[in-house]
C-alpha positions as a Markdown table, in Angstrom:
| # | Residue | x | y | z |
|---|---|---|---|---|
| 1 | Unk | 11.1 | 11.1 | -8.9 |
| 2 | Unk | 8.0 | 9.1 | -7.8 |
| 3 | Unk | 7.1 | 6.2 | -5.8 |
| 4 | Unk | 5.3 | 3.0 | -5.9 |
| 5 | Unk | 4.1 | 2.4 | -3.1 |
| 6 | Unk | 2.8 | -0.7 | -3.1 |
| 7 | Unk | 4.1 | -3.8 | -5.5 |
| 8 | Unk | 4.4 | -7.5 | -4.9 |
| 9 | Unk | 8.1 | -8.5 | -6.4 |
| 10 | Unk | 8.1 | -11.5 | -4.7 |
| 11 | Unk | 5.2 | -12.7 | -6.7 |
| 12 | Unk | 6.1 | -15.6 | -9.2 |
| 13 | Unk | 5.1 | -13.5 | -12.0 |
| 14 | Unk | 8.5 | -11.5 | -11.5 |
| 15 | Unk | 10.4 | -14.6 | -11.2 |
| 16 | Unk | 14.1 | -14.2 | -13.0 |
| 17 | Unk | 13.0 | -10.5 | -14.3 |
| 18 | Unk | 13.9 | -9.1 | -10.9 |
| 19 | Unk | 16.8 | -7.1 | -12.4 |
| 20 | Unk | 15.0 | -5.5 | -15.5 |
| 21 | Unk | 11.8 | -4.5 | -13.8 |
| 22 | Unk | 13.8 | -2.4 | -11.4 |
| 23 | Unk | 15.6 | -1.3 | -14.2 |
| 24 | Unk | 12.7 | -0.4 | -16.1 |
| 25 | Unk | 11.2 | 1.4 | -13.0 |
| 26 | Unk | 14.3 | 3.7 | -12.7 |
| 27 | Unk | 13.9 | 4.6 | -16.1 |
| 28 | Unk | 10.3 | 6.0 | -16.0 |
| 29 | Unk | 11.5 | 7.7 | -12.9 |
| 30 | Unk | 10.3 | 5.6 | -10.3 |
| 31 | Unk | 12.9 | 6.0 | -7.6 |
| 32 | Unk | 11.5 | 3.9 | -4.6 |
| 33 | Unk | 10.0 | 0.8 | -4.3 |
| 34 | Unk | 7.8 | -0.8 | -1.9 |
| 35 | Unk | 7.4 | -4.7 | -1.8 |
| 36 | Unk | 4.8 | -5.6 | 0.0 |
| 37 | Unk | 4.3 | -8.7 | 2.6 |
| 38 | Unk | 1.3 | -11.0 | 2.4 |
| 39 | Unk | 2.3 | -14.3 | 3.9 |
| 40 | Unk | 4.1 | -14.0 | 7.4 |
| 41 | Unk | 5.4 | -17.5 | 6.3 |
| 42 | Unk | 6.8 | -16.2 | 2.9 |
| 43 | Unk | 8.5 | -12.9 | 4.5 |
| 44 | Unk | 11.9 | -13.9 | 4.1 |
| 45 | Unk | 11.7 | -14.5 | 0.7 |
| 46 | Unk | 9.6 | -10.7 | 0.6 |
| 47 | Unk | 12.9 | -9.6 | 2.4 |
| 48 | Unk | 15.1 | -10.9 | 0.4 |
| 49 | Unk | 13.7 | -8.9 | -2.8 |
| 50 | Unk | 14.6 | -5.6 | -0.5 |
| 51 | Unk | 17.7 | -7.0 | 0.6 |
| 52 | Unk | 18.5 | -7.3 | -2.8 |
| 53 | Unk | 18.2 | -3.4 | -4.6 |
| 54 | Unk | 19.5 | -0.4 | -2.5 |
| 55 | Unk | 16.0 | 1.6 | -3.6 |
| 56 | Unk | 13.4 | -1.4 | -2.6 |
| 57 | Unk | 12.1 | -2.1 | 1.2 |
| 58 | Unk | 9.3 | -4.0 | 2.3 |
| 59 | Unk | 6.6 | -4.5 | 4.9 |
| 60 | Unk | 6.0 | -7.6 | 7.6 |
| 61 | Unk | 2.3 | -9.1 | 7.6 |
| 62 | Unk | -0.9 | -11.1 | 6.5 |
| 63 | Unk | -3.2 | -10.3 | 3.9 |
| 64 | Unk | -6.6 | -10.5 | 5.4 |
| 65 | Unk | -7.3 | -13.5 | 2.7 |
| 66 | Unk | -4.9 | -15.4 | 4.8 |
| 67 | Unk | -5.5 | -14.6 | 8.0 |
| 68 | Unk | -6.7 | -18.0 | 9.5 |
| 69 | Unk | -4.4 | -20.1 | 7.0 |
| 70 | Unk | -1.4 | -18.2 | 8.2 |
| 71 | Unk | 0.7 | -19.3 | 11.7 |
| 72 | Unk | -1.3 | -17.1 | 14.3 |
| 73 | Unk | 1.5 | -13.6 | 15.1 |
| 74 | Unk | 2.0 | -11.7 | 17.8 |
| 75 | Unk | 2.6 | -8.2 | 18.2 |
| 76 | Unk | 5.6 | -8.6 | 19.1 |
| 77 | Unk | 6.4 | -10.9 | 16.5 |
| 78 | Unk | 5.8 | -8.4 | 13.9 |
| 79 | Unk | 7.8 | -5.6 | 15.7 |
| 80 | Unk | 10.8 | -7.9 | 16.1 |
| 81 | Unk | 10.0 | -8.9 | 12.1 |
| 82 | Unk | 9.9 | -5.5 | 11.3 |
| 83 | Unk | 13.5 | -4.4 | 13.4 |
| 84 | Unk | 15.3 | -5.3 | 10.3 |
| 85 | Unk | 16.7 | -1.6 | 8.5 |
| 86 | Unk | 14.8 | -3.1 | 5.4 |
| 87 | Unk | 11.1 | -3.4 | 6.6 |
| 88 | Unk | 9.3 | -0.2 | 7.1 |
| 89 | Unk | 5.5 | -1.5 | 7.9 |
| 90 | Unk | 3.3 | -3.5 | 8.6 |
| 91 | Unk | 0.6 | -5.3 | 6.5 |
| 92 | Unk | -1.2 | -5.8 | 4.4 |
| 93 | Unk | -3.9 | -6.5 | 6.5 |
| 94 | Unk | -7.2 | -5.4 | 6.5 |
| 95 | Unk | -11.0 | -6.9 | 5.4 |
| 96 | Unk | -11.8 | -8.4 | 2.8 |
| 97 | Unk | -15.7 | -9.9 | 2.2 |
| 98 | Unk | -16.2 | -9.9 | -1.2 |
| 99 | Unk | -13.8 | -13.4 | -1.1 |
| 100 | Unk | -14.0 | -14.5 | 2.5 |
| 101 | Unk | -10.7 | -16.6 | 2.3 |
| 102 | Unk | -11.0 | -16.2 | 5.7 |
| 103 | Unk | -13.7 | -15.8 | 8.4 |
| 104 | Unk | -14.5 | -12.1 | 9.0 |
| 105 | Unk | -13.4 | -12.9 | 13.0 |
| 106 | Unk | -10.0 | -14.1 | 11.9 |
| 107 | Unk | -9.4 | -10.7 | 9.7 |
| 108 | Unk | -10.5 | -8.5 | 12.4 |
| 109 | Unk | -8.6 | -9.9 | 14.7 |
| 110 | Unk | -5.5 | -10.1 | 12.5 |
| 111 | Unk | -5.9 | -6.3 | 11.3 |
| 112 | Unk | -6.6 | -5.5 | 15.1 |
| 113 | Unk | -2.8 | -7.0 | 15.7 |
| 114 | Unk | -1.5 | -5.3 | 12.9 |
| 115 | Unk | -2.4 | -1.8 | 14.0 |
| 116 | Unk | -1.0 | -2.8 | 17.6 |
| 117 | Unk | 2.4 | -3.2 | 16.2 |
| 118 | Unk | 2.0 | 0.0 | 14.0 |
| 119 | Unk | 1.3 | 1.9 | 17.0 |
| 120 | Unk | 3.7 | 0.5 | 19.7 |
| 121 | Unk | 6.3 | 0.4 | 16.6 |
| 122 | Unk | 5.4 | 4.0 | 15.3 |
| 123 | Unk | 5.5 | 2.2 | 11.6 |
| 124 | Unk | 2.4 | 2.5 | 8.8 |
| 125 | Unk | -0.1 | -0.1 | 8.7 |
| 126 | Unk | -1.2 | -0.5 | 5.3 |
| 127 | Unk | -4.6 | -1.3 | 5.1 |
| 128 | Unk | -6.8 | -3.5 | 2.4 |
| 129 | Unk | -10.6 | -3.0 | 2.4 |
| 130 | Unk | -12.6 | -4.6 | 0.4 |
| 131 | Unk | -16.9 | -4.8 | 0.3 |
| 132 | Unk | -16.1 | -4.1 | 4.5 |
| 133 | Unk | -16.2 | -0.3 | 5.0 |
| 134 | Unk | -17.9 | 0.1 | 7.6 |
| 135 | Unk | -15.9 | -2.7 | 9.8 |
| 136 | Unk | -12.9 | -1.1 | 8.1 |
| 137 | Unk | -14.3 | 2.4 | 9.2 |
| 138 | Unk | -15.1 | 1.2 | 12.9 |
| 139 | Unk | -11.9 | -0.5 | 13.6 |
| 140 | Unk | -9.7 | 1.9 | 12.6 |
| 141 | Unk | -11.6 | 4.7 | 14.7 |
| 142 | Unk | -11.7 | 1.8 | 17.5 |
| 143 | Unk | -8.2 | 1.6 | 17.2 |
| 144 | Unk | -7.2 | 5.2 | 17.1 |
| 145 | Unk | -9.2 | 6.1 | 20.0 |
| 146 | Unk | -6.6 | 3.4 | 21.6 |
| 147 | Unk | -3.8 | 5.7 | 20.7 |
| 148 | Unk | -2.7 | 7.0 | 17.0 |
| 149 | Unk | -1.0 | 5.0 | 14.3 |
| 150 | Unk | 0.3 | 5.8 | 10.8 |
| 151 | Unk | -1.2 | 4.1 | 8.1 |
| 152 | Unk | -3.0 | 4.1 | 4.8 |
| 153 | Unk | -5.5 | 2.9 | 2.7 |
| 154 | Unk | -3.6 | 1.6 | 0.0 |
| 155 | Unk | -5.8 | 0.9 | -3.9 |
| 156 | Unk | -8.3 | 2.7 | -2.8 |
| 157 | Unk | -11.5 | 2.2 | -5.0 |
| 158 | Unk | -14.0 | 3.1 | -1.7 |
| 159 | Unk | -16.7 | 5.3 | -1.3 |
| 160 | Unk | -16.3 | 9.1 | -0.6 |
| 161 | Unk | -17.3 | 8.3 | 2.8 |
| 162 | Unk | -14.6 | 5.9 | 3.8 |
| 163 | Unk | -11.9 | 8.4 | 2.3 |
| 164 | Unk | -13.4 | 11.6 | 4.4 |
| 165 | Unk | -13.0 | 9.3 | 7.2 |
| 166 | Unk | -9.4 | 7.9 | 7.0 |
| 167 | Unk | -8.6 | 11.3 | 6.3 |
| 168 | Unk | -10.2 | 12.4 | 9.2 |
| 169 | Unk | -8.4 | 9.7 | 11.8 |
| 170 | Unk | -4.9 | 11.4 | 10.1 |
| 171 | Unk | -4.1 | 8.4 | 7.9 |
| 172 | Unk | -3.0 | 8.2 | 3.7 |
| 173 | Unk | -4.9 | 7.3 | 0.8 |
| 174 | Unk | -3.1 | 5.6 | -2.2 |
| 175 | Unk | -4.8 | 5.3 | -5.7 |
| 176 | Unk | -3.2 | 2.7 | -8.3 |
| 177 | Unk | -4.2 | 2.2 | -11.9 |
| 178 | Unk | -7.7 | 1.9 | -10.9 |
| 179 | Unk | -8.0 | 5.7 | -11.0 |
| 180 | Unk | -6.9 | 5.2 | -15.0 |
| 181 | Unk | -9.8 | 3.2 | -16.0 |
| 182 | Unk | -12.9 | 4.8 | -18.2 |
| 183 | Unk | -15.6 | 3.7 | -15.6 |
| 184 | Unk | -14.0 | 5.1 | -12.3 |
| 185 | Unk | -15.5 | 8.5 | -12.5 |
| 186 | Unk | -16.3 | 8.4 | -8.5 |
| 187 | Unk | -13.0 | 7.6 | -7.8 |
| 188 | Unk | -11.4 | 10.0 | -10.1 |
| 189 | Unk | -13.8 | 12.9 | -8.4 |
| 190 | Unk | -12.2 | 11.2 | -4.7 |
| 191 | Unk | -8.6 | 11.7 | -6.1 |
| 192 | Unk | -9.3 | 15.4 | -7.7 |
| 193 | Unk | -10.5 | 15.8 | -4.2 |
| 194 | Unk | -8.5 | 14.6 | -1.3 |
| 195 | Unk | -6.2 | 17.3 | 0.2 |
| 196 | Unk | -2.6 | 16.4 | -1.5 |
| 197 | Unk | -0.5 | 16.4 | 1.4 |
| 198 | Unk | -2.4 | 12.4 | 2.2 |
| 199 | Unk | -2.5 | 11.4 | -1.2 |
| 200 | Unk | 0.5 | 8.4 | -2.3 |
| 201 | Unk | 0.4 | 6.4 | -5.5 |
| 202 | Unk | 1.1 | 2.6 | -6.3 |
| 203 | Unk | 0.8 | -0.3 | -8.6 |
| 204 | Unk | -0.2 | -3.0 | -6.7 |
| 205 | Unk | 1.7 | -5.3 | -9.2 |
| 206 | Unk | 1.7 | -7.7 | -11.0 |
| 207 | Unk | -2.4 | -6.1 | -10.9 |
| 208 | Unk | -4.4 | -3.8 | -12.3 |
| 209 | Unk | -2.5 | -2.2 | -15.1 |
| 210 | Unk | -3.2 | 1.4 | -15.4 |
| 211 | Unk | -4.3 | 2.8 | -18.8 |
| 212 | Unk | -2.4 | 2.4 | -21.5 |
| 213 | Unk | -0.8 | -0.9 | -20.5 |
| 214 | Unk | -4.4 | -2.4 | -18.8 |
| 215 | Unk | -4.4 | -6.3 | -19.5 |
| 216 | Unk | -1.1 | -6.6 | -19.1 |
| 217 | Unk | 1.1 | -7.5 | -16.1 |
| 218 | Unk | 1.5 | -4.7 | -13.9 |
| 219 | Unk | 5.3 | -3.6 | -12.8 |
| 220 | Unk | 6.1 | -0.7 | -10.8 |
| 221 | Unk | 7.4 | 1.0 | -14.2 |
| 222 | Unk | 3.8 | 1.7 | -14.8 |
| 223 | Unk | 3.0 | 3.9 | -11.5 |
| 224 | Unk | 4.1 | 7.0 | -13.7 |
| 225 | Unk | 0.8 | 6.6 | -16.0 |
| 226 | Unk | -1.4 | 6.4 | -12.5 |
| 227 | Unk | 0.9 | 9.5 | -11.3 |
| 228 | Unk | -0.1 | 11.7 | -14.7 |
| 229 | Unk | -3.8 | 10.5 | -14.3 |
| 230 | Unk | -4.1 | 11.8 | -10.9 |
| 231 | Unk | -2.2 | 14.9 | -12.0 |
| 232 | Unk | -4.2 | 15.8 | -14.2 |
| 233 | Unk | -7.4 | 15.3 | -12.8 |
| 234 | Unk | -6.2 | 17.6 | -10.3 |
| 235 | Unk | -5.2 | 20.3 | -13.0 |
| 236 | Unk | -1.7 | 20.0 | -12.0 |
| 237 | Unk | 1.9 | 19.4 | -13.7 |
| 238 | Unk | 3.1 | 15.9 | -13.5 |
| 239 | Unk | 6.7 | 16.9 | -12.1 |
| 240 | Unk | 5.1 | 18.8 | -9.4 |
| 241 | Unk | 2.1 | 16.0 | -8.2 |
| 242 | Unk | 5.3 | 13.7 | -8.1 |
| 243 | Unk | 7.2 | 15.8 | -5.8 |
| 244 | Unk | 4.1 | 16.0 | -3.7 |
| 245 | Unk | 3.3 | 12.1 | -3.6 |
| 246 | Unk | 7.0 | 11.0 | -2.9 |
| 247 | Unk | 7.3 | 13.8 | -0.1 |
| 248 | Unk | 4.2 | 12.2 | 1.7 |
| 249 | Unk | 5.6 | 8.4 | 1.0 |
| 250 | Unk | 8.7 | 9.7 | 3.1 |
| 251 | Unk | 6.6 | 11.4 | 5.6 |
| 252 | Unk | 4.4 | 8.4 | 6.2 |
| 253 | Unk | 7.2 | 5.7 | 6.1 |
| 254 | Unk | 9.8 | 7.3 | 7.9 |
| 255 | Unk | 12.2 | 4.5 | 8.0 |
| 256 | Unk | 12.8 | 5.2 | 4.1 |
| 257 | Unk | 16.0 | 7.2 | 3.3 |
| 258 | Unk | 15.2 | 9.8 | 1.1 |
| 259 | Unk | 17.5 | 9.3 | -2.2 |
């Protein structure tokens, strides 16, 4: 059974198709679901998706996009957030500079605050980077050097630098339909690559369809076309890079029950 490990279902573009896109997911063999928080001020609503289905759970956070729009959290306030059985991480946070929603200051400071909770909470941050590696790199070595954290770069579509060096400060790398498309040959060599045992895979929907459903709205469903991708790039049988992915999803987020 896989994983997505990353999907927005409390986007509107799900709206009253909640039911049959978890449907449809179980049917390609997509066991777990993670919904992912972007708006501290829209978390119960994210909650309430994972409330909902016995195989969905979901994270606490702010997207970096939103980090000086959003109500200013705590640490604390995100490890409180996060007591709930449901939420098993934090994020996303991160940097993002190709759109500077927000001021650079206010997303490093917000993705400083999200790795505080990971680490005092012992829950993964999941991390967005965008046209920011190197403050992405430095922050997160900055930060481990603080004390270690769980976490993962989650659609990765970085350099090979950036992936050597989450790797290297112990932390996950997830590719999403991305790796599918005809151009992404440096990303595909990255995911043929990176040692298995950090590799997880996601949709990030409702984006980035993978090949053969690109342009269309993305649903967890669709993580099983990413999953083969990867698989074979890696010269390996689906069933078994599966098996591998979901075992390191349940390594990382350890507040999952395995099903």
């Amino acid at each position: 059974m896989l994983v997505d490990s990353h999907c927005h279902l409390d986007f509107p573009d799900f709206t009253g198709e909640l039911d049959a896109v978890v449907a449809r997911a179980a049917d390609a063999g997509v066991d777990t679901l993670l919904t992912i928080c972007t708006h501290v001020t829209r978390f119960p609503q994210v909650r309430a998706v994972a409330e909902r289905f016995d195989n969905v759970f979901c994270t606490v956070g702010i997207h970096p996009h939103e980090a000086a729009r959003e109500p200013a959290v705590t640490v604390q306030r995100l490890i409180t957030l996060a007591g709930h059985p449901k939420v098993v991480g934090f994020g996303e946070t991160g940097l993002d500079y190709y759109y500077e929603h927000s001021p650079r200051e206010a997303q490093q400071e917000s993705f400083r605050i999200h790795i505080a909770a990971a680490r005092q909470a012992g829950l993964p941050v999941i991390v967005h980077t965008r046209d920011a590696e190197a403050d992405t790199a430095r922050i997160l070595a900055e930060e481990q050097a603080r004390g270690a954290f769980p976490g993962l770069l989650h659609c990765f579509s970085g350099s090979r630098q950036l992936a050597d060096k989450a790797i290297e400060l112990g932390l996950y790398i997830s590719f999403s339909g991305v790796v599918t498309f005809k151009k992404a040959e440096t990303l595909q060599q990255i995911a043929r690559d990176l040692p298995l045992d950090r590799i997880l895979v996601e949709t990030d929907a409702p984006y980035l369809a993978p090949v053969p459903k690109r342009g269309r709205r993305n649903e967890p469903a669709f993580v099983a076309y990413t999953a083969a991708e990867v698989a074979r790039l890696r010269g390996m049988a689906v069933d078994a890079f599966a098996l591998a992915t979901s075992d390191n999803f349940f390594r990382l987020f350890a507040k999952v029950p395995r099903r």
